[in-house]
Structure formats: C-alpha cells, structure tokens
LUMLUM-319139 format. One line per field, with one value per residue (C-alpha): z, x, y; residue in one letter; residue number from 0. Coordinates in nm, 3 decimals. Layout:
N
zz = Z ...
xx = X ...
yy = Y ...
code = A ...
pos = NUM ...
END
This chain:
588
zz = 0.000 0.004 0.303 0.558 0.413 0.678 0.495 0.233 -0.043 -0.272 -0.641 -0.556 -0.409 -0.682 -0.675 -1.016 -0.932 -0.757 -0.583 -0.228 -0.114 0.170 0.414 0.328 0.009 -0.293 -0.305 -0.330 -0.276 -0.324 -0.696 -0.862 -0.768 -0.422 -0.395 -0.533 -0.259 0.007 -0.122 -0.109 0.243 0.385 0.236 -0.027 -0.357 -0.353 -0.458 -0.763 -0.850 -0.757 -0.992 -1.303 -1.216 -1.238 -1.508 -1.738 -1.536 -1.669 -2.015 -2.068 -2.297 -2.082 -2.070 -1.730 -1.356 -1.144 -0.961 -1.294 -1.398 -1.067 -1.063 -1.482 -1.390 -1.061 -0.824 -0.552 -0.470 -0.480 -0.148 -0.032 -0.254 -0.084 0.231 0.230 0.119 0.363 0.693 0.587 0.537 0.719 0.446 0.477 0.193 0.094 0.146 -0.157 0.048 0.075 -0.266 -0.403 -0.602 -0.866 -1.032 -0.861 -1.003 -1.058 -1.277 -1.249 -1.405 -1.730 -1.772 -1.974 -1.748 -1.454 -1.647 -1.786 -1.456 -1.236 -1.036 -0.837 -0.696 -0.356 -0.257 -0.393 -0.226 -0.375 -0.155 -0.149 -0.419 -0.242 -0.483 -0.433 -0.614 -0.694 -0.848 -0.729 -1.020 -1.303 -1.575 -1.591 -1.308 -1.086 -1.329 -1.439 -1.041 -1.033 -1.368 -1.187 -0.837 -0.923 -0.584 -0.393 -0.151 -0.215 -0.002 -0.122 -0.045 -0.141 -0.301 -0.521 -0.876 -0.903 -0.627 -0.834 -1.167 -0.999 -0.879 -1.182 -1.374 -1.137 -1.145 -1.499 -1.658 -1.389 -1.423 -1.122 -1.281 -1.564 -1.542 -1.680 -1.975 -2.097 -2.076 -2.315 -2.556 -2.587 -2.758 -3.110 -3.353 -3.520 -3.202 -3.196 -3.056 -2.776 -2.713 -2.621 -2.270 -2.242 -2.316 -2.087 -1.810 -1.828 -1.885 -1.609 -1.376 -1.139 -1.341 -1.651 -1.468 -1.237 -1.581 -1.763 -1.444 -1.426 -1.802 -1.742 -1.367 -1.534 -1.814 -1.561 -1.319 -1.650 -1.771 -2.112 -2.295 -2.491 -2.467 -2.729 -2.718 -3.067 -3.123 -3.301 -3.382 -3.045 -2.832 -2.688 -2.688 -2.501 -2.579 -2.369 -2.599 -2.306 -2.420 -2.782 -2.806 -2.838 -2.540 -2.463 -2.152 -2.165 -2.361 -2.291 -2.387 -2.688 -2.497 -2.327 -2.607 -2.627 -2.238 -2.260 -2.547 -2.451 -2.114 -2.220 -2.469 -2.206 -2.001 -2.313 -2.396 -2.702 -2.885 -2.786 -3.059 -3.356 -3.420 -3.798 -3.801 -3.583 -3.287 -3.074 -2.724 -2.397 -2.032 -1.706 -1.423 -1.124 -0.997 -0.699 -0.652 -1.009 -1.286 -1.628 -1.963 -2.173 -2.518 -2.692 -3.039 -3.169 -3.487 -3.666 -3.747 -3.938 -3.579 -3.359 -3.268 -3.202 -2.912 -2.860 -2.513 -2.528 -2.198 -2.105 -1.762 -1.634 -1.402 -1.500 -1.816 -1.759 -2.073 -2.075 -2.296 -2.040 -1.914 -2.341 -2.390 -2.595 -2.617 -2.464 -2.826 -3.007 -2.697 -2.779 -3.158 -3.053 -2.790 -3.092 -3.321 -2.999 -2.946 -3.307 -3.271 -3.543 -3.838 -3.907 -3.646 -3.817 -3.571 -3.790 -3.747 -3.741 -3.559 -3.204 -3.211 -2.956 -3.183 -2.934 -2.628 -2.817 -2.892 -2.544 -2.439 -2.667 -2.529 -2.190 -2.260 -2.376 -2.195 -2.016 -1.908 -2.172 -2.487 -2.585 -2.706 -2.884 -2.968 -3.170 -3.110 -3.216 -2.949 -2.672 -2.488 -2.209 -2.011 -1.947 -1.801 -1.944 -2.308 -2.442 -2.640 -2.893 -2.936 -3.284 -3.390 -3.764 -3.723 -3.624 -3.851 -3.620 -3.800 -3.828 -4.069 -3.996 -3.619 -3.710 -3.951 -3.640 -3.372 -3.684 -3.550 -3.182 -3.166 -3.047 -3.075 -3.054 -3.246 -3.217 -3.483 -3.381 -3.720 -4.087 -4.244 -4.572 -4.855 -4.662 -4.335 -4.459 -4.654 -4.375 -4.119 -4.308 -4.416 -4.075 -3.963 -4.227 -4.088 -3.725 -3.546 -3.440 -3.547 -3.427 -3.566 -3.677 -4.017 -4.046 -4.253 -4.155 -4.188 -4.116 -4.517 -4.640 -4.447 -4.706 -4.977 -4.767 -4.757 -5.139 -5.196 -5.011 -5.218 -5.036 -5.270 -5.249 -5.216 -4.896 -4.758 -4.728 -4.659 -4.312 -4.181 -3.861 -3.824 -3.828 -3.553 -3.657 -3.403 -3.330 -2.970 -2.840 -2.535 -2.216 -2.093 -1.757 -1.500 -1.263 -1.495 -1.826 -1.902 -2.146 -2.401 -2.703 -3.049 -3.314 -3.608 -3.820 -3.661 -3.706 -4.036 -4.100 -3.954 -4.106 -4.306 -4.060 -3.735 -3.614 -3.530 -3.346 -3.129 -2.976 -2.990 -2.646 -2.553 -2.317 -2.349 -2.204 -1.949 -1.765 -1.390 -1.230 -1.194 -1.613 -1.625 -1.746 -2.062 -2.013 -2.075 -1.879 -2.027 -2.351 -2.479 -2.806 -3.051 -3.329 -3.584 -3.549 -3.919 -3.824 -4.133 -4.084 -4.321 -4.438 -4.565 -4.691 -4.912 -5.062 -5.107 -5.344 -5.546 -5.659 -5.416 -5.388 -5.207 -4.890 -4.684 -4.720 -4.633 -4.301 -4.226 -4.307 -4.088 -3.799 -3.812 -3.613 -3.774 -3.633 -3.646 -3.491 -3.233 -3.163 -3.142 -2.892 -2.624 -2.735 -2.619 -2.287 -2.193 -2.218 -2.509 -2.691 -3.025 -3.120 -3.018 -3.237 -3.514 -3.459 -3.443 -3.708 -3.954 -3.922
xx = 0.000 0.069 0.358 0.303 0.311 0.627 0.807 1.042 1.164 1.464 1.532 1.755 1.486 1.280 0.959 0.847 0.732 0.443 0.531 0.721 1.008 1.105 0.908 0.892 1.054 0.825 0.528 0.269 0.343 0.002 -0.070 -0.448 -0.498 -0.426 -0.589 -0.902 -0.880 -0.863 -1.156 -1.352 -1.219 -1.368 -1.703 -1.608 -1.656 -1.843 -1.686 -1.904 -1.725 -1.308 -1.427 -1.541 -1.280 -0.949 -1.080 -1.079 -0.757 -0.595 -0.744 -0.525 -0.834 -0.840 -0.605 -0.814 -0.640 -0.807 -0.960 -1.093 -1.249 -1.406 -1.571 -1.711 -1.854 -1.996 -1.886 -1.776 -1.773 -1.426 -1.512 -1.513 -1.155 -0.973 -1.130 -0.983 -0.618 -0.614 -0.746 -0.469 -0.201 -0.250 -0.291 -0.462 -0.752 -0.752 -1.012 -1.124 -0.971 -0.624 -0.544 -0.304 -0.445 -0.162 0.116 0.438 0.777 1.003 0.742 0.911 0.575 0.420 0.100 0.003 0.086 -0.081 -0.393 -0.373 -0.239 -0.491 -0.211 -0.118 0.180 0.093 0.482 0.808 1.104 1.486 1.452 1.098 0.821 0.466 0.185 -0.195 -0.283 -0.598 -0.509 -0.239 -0.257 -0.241 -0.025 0.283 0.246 0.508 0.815 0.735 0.740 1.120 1.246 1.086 1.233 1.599 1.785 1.445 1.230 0.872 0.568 0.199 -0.128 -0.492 -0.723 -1.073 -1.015 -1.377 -1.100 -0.802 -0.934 -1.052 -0.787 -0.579 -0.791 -0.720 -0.369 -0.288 -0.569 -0.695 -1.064 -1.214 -1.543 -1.408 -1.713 -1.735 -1.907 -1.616 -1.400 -1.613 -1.597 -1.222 -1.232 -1.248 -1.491 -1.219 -1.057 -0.633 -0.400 -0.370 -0.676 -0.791 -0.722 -0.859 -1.196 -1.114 -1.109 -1.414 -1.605 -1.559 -1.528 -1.905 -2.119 -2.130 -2.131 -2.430 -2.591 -2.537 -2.682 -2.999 -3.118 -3.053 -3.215 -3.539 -3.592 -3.598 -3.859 -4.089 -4.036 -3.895 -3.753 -3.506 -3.327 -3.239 -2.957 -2.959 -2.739 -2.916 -2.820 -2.813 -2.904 -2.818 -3.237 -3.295 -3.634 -3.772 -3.930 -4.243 -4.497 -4.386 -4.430 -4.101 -4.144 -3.909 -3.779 -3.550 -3.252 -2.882 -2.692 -2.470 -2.129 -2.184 -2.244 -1.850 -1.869 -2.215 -2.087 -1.760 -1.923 -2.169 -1.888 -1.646 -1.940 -1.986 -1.672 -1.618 -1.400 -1.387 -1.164 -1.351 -1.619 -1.709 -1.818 -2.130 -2.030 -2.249 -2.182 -2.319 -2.350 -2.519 -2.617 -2.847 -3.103 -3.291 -3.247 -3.367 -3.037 -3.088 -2.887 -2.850 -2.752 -2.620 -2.584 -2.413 -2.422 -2.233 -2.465 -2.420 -2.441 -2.214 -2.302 -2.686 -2.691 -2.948 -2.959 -3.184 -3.301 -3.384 -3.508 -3.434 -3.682 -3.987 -4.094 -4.316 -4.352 -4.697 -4.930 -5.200 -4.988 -4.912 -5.282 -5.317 -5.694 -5.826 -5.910 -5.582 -5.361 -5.564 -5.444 -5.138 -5.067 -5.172 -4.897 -4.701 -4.798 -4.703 -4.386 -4.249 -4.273 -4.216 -4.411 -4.326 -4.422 -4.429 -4.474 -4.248 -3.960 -4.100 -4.406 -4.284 -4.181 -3.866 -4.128 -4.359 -4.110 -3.978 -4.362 -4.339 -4.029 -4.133 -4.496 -4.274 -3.958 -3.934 -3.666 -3.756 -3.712 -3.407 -3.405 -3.145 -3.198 -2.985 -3.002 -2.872 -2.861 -2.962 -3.211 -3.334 -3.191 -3.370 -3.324 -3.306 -3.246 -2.901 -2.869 -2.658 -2.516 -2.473 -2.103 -2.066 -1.711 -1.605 -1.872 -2.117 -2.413 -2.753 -2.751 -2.376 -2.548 -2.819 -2.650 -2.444 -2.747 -2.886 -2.615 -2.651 -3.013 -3.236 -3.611 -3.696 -3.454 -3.544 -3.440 -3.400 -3.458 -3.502 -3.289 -3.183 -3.216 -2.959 -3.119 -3.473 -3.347 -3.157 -3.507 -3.709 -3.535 -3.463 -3.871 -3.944 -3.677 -3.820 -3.770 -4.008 -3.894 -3.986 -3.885 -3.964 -4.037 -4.036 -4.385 -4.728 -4.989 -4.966 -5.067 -4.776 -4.533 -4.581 -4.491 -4.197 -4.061 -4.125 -3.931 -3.622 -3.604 -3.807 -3.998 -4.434 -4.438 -4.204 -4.365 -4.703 -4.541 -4.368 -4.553 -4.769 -4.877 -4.800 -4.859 -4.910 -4.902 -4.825 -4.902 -5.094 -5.101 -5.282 -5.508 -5.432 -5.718 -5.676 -5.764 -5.990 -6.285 -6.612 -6.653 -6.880 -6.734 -6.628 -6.846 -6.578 -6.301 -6.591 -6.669 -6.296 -6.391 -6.702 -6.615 -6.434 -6.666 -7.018 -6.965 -7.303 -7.190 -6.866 -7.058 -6.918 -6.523 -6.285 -6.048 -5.752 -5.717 -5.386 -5.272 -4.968 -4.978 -4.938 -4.719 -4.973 -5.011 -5.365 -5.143 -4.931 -4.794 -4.820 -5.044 -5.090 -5.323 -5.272 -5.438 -5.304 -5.366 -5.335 -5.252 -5.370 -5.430 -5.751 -5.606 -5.304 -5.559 -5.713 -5.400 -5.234 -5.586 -5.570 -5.750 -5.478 -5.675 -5.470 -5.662 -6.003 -5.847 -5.693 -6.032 -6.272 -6.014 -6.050 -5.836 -5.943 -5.842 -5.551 -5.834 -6.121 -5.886 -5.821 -6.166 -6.255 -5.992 -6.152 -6.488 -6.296 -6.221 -5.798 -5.750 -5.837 -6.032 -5.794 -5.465 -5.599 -5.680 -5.261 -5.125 -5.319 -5.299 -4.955
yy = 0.000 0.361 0.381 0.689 1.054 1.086 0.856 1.080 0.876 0.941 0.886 0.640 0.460 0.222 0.390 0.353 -0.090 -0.135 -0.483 -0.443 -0.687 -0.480 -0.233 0.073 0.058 0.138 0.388 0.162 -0.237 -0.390 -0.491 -0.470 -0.844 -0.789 -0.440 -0.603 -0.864 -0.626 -0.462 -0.769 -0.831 -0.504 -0.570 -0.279 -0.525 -0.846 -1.135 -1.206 -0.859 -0.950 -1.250 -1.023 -0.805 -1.048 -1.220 -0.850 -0.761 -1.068 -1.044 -0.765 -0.631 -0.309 -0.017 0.092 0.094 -0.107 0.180 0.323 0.041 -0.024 0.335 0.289 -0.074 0.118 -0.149 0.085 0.422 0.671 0.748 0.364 0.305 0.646 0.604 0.234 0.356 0.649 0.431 0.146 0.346 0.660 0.883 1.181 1.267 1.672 1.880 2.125 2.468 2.284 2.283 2.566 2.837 2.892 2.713 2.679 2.790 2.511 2.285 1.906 1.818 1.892 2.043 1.704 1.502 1.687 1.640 1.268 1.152 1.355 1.462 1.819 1.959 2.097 2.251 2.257 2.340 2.258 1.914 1.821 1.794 1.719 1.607 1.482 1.174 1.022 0.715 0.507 0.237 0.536 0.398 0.557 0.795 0.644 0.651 0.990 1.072 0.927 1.125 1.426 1.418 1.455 1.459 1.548 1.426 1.287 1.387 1.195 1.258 1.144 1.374 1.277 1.297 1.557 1.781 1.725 1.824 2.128 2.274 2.231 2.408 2.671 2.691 2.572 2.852 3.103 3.033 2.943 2.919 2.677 2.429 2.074 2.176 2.414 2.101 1.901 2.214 2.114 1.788 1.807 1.653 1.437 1.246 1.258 0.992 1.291 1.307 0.946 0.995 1.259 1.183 0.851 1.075 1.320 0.994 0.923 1.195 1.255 1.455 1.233 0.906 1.063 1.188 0.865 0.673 0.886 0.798 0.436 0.442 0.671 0.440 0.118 0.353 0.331 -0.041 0.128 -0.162 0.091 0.402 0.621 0.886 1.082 1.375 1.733 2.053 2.200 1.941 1.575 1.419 1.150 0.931 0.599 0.315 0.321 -0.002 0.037 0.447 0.637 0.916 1.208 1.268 1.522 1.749 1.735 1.994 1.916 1.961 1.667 1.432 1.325 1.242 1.033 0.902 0.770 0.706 0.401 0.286 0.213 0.020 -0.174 -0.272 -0.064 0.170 0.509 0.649 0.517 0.691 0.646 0.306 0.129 -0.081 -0.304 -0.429 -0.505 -0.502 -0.587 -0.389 -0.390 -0.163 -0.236 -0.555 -0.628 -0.793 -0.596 -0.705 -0.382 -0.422 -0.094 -0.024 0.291 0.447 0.733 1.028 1.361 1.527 1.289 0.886 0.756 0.504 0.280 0.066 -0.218 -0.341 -0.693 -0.755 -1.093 -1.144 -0.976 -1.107 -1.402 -1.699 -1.793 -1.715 -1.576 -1.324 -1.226 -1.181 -1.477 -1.532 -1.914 -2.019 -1.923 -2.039 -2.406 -2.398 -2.292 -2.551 -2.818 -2.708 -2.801 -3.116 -3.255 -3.457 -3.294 -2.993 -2.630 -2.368 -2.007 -1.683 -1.355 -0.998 -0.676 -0.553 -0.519 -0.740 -0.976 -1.302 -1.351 -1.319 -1.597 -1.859 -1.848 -1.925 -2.214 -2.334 -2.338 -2.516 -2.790 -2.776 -3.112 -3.380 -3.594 -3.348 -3.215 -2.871 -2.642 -2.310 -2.030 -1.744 -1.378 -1.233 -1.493 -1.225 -1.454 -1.728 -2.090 -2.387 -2.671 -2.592 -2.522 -2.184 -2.089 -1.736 -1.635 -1.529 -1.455 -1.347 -1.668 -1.850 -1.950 -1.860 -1.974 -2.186 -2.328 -2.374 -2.531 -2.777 -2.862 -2.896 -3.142 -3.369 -3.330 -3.535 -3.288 -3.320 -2.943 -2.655 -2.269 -2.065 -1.719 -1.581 -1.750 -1.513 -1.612 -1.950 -2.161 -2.147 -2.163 -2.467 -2.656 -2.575 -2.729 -3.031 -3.086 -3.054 -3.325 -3.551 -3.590 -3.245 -2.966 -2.688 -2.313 -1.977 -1.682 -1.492 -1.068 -1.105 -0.897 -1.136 -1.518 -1.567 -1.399 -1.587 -1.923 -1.661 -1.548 -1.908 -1.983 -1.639 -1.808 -2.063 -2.305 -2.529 -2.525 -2.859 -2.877 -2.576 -2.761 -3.095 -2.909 -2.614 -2.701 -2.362 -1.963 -1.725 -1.362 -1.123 -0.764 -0.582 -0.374 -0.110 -0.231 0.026 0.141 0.001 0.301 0.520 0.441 0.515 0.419 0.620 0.639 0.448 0.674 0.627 0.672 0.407 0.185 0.257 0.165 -0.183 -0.266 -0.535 -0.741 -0.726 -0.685 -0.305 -0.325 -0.480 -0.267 0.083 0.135 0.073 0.203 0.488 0.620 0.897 0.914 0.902 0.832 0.519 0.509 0.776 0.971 0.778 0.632 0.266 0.016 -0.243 -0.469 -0.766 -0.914 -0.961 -1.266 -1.481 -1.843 -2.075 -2.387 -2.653 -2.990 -3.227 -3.125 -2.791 -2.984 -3.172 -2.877 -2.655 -2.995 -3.023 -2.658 -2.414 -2.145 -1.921 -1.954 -1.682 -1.813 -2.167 -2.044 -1.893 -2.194 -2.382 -2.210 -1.877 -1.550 -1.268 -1.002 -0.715 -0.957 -1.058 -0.647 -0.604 -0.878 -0.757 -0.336 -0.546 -0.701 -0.376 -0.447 -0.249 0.113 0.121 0.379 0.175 -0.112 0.131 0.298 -0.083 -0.276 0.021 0.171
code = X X X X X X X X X X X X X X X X X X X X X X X X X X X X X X X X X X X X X X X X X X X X X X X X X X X X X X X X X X X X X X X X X X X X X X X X X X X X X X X X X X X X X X X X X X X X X X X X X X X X X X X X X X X X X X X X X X X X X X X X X X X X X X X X X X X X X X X X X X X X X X X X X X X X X X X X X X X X X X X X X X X X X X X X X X X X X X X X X X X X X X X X X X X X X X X X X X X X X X X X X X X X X X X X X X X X X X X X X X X X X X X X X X X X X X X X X X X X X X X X X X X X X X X X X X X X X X X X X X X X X X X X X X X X X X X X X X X X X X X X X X X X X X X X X X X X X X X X X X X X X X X X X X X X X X X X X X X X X X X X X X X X X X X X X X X X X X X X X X X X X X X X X X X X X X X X X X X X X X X X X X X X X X X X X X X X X X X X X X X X X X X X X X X X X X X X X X X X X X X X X X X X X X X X X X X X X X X X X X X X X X X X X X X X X X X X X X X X X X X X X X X X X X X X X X X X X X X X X X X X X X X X X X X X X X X X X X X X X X X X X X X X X X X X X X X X X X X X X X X X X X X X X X X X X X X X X X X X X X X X X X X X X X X X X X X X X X X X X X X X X X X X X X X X X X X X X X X X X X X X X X X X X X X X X X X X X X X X X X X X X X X X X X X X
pos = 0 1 2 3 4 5 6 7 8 9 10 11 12 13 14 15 16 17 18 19 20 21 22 23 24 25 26 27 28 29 30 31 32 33 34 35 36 37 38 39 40 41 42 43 44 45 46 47 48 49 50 51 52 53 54 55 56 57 58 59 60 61 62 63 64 65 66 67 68 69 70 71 72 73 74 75 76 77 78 79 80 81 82 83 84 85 86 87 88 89 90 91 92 93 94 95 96 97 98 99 100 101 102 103 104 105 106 107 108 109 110 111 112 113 114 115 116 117 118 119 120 121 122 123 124 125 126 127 128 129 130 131 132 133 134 135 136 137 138 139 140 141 142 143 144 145 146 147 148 149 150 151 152 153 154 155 156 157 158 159 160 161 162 163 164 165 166 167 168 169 170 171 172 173 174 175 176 177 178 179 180 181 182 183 184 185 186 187 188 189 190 191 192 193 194 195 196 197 198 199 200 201 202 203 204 205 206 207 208 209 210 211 212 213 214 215 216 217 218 219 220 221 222 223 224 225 226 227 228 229 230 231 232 233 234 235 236 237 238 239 240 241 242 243 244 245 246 247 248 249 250 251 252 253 254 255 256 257 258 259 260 261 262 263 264 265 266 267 268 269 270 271 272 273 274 275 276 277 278 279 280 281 282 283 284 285 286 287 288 289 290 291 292 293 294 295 296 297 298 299 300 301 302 303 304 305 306 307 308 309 310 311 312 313 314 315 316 317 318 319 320 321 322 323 324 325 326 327 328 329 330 331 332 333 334 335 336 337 338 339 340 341 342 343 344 345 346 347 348 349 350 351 352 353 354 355 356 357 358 359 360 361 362 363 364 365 366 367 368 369 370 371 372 373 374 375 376 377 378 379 380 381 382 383 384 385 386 387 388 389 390 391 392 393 394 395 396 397 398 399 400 401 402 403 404 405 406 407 408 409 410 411 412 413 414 415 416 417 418 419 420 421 422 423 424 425 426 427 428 429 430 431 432 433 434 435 436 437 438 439 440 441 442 443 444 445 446 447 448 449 450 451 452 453 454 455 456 457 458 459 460 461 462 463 464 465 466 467 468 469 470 471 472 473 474 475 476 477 478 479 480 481 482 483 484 485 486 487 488 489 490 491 492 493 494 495 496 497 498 499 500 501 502 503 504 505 506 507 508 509 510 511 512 513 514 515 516 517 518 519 520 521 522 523 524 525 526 527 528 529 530 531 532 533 534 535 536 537 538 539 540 541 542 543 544 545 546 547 548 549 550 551 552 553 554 555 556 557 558 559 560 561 562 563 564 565 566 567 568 569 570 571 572 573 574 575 576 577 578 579 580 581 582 583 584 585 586 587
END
C-alpha cells in the first residue's frame, strides 16, 4: 500500500514498481490483484465482482487501472476506494480549500501530465516535491514521479479525482469558474491519438457518470424496454421506448455528447476512438435488486453517434401465454402445433411485435426432461433452463444456418431458430422438420398468409412448404389500458366505419379509453399484450392446397383462423385495449 506521508523517499529509491520486497521501500506495494482482494475483504466489492474483475484484469483487454475500472462498472464508490487507502495506510484525503491556487515555479511536471495523470503539486522546495494523487494504479504515473524528483524528496497525499481536476484548472488557466461543460468544448470533432485519454477521463469523472446513471435508472422507473440517445443541432435528446411508443424525456446539452458518449462505450466494452463506423456491445447492471442485460448499439450520425440501449429484464418477463394476452381459443391452436412430434411452427410480425417473447412461451410449454431442445439465437435475450442456447457469432462463422446444420447432428427433438434469415437457413429448417424435429422460428412477414410466400421467396420449394408447416402465428401488440384510470366512451363512427367489413360493429358501440394518472405515467397505458391470428394446417387444408384451391386466406379462415383485427376487437370489447390503439397498431 501507500507507506506513511512521513516517509520521504529518494530517487535512488525504486519507486516507479508497484510490488514491495522490503518495508517501506516502494510507493505503493500492493498490486491490482491484491488491492481487489482487500476490497472484497472489507465488504467494499463483492466477490461475484473481484471475480469479473481479475478475469478482465488478466485479459489484458483493458487499458483501465483497477480503480478506474471499478468506478465505470460502478462497483464501488471513490469514497469507499480512498477512504480504504487512507485508513490502511494513514494517508490523509484533501479537502477542496487545501489545494493551491496557482502554479508553482520550478514545474518538475508537465501540464500534460498533470492532467492525464490527475495529479497536483501541492509545494516545492529545492529538496521536497509534495503532490496529491488520486489514483495510485495510473499507468505511468510512478516513473514519471522518479524522472521528476531529481535529488528530492517525495511527499503523497490522497485527493478525489472531481477535487483534483478542480484545482488544476485553477492553477494551470486562472478560471475558477471553468465548469465541466467548458472542458467538453475542448475535444475536437475528429478524435487525436492525444486526445484518447482525455476523453477517458471526463467519462468518467461525477457529473457524466451521475448523468449517464440517471437515463438508465429513469428508463428502468418506466419499464422502457429501450433508450435512445440521438445527437441534433443544439441538443443531446434523449427518448424511452415506453410499451412500444417512443417518449421524450428530456434534452442534454450538446457539450456533453462526447462524455455520454464515450461514457456508455467504455461500459460496453467498445472503442472510444472510432467513431465512424457502428459498434455493438453489452453489459449488465443492477437496480434495486432487479439484474438488467443492456444491449447498446451505436451508430455514426451527421451530428455525432446515435446510441441505442436495449433493456432486457431478467426477471420480470413471464412466458406464458396468459400473461401475453393470448386469447383461450388461439392459446388451444397454438398448444396443438405443440404437441405434433415434429414440423415447421413459423411466428411472424415486425420488428418489435414480440416473436422472441412468443417462442420463449413455446419453449417453456414444452420444456421437459424428456425433450431435448437447442436453440440459436442472435442475441440470446433470455436465459432458461433446461435448453441449451446458442449465441450467434458470424465473425467466427457461427451462424444460423452453420449452427443449425451442427445442432442437426446433436439429436435434439426441438430446435429454435432465432430468425429465418436467408435461402440456406430456410433450406436446412425445413429439411430438418421433415426428418423428425419440431422446429420453431420466426419470419419478419405482416400477416400469417404472407409468411408461405416469404418461404417460397427463399427458395423453399411449395411442395415442402405444405409438406412441413404445422402452423403460423401472426401477431403484433398492443397497449394495455391502464385500470386506474380508463374510461367508457362512445365508439367513433368513423373508426368503425374503417372496420365494417371485418366485425359486427353493433356490437362494440361502447369501448374504453384512455385517461392518464400516475400510476401510467400519465399515458392512459401500462404495459403490452398481443393480438394474433393463429392458421393452423392440418391435413384437411393440406388436401385442398395440393388439389388446386390457392386461395390460402379463405383456407386459413374456413379452418378455424381469427383474424388479427377480430382478435383487436374482442380484447376493445374485454375492456384491455383502446379502439384507437388497435386502429394505430393494425394500420400503421
């Protein structure tokens, strides 16, 4: 550790190592490991965290000190990690009014370094040199300590990095009143080698980390399942994907986008310096008590870099079809496409209709010791037990259809397909239904019709499409209306008129409609549920497809299928849903 500020150390002494053979020897003995382990000792880190923590530590992946990448995961507090190095060494921690107010004479240090190294000179006399550190581990800070001291004396002390940067800004410019803000204003557009660092360290200094944590901790207050960050002219807008509806929730000024930026990159594992290509990444946090997987994608824009944060709550999202909305009659068809031993079950829709949500449902209903099941997946949004998952990694050629030629071999009875994306995949799928395996995925198509067209456009031949589809789920979702606060309200004569063809509009003259409270965040809605049309194909609409009735629609309705609209209109009748929701969704 740090030895005592009383202790005065020469050049001659080896200061610039960080492991100690012999008391009082080096400036600071304890390694990262070690340091870490002491942390965990004192109850500072848990040990689910030292674990995470040596494993990127040893990686060598990260360029971060230990103490810097504790503070951007947001394991433990700089309070916590300088309170811990002051008590165990006897080190003293600055307060703000002890810090000098201009720039001493003799400068041993560069300016640069000062700032990259978040370091301070307090005094300097011709035989001692006193400075306030912040981080112990900084790279490079201890041998640019020994080719400063020259024949004097060292003198260390502890001071918060929020302190530090502070007071240099005092005595390297004279502005007392230089705010964070002004910093940001100093990077420029087109990132340098120089500058790396730089933005490194206002990423992480307070205010950004406490802005950064305040969008992600909002957005979890309001169940949003994404965040979006998008840079304008003047201003840094933040919006909340709340049950499907893009909401904003407030404006950052531009200054900060760099910071915010460079902030959620560094939790994700990304690049900081490149900034002209997209990058997607990932990581994990917890909020009350509740384990979150956020999945960010960034963007280049002609105004700075888009982020989007995808959040997937572990815990909350239950796989049954009740809790989806399904209704009692389409959960039945549903749960007979299940039971056939084997075939092709296709779930369709649009980006954000809940497919992912469905298929899990179907997993579950049949997830049993006796089954095997094998899913792939890109990207594997929700854990389960019992059925191994597959991550997707084109860069190393695990793709979906390479995967799924592989899981072929491994004997399952059940494969998920996350997505039938192109020819090859559609090919391999349905070979492998027609060869003794269920399979389930799902198609980007609107209607559950159009999604035998979609697999005849990949290549998949008529005959084979009949010959292995079960059944196609067609879905999109809907908003819930809040119960606290809706209301009846007269039909418009017009949304009806709209309708008229597909339902008895007598018969829905009265719905429901939203109002707002708080409860709903003022939205009139809370939460999500679907409505579908299931076509089952058994072997009586097998029969008529093969003797020439092409008519595929009319088929799926004379066997049994609900419309998406009539299914809308039955949950506007129960009350769950708004006539005018149905008429945004099924319309848009």
């Amino acid at each position: 550790m740090l030895n005592s500020i009383e202790y005065n150390y020469k050049k001659s002494d080896p200061i610039g190592y960080c492991m100690a053979d012999q008391e009082n020897k080096y400036l600071f003995s304890e390694n990262e490991i070690d340091f870490i382990e002491s942390l965990n000792k004192k109850n500072i880190l848990k040990t689910s965290d030292v674990q995470k923590l040596n494993v990127i530590l040893r990686s060598g992946k990260t360029d971060l000190s230990v103490i810097q990448l504790i503070l951007n995961l947001g394991l433990a507090s700089e309070t916590d990690m300088l309170s811990y190095i002051s008590q165990s060494n006897g080190l003293r921690i600055l307060d703000n009014a002890q810090y000098p107010t201009s720039l001493f004479g003799d400068k041993s240090f560069n300016t640069q370094f000062l700032r990259e190294q978040n370091v301070i000179v307090l005094s300097e006399t011709d035989e001692l040199i006193e400075i306030c550190i912040n981080d112990p581990f900084a790279s490079g800070l201890y041998n640019a300590v020994t080719f400063a001291l020259g024949n004097k004396y060292l003198k260390v002390r502890l001071g918060f990095k929020k302190d530090i940067s502070e007071a240099l800004d005092r005595v390297l410019t004279g502005n007392d009143d230089k705010t964070l803000v002004d910093k940001f204003d100093s990077i420029d557009e087109v990132l340098l080698e120089k500058d790396i660092q730089q933005l490194k360290e206002l990423a992480s200094e307070a205010p950004v980390i406490k802005i950064v944590n305040s969008i992600i901790q909002e957005a979890i207050h309001k169940n949003s399942s994404d965040i979006h960050i998008e840079p304008h002219n003047h201003e840094l807008k933040v919006r909340n994907r709340i049950d499907g509806v893009l909401i904003t929730v407030q404006e950052i000024q531009m200054n900060l986008s760099a910071a915010i930026v460079s902030r959620i990159k560094i939790l994700s594992s990304l690049d900081i310096a490149q900034r002209r290509v997209p990058q997607d990444g990932r990581f994990d946090i917890s909020i009350d008590g509740q384990d979150i997987d956020i999945r960010t994608s960034v963007i280049p824009t002609i105004h700075g870099e888009s982020i989007v944060l995808r959040l997937l709550y572990k815990k909350s999202i239950s796989f049954d079809f009740e809790s989806l909305g399904y209704a009692e009659k389409n959960k039945l068809r549903i749960l007979q496409m299940l039971d056939k031993p084997h075939g092709l079950i296709l779930v369709t829709g649009p980006t954000g209709s809940g497919k992912s949500t469905t298929l899990y449902a179907m997993l579950q209903q049949i997830n049993n010791a006796e089954k095997k099941i094998v899913s792939v997946e890109d990207p594997v949004e929700y854990k389960i037990d019992g059925i191994n998952q597959i991550q997707v990694h084109s860069e190393i050629g695990v793709s979906f259809s390479n995967a799924l030629r592989a899981i072929v071999r491994h004997d399952p009875e059940v494969i998920m397909v996350g997505e039938m994306r192109d020819s090859e995949t559609a090919e391999i799928a349905v070979r492998a239904s027609m060869t003794g395996h269920l399979i389930l995925t799902t198609l980007n198509t609107n209607t559950a019709v159009s999604s035998i067209e979609r697999l005849i456009d990949l290549g998949v031949e008529k005959t084979f499409v009949f010959s292995s589809l079960i059944g196609v789920v067609a879905q999109r979702l809907v908003r819930r209306l809040c119960d606290h606060c809706k209301k009846p309200v007269a039909t418009s004569h017009f949304i009806l008129d709209t309708f008229e063809e597909d339902i008895d509009t007598d018969s829905i003259l009265n719905c429901h409609e939203p109002t707002g409270c708080e409860l709903c965040n003022f939205t009139g809605y809370k939460g999500r549920l679907s409505i579908c049309e299931v076509m089952l194909v058994n072997e009586d609409f097998r029969t008529e497809v093969t003797t020439g009735n092409s008519n595929i629609n009319q088929l799926a309705m004379k066997y049994g299928m609900t419309s998406m609209v009539v299914d809308g209109f039955e949950k506007v009748k129960a009350g769950q849903t708004s006539i005018e929701e149905l008429f945004r969704v099924v319309l848009e």
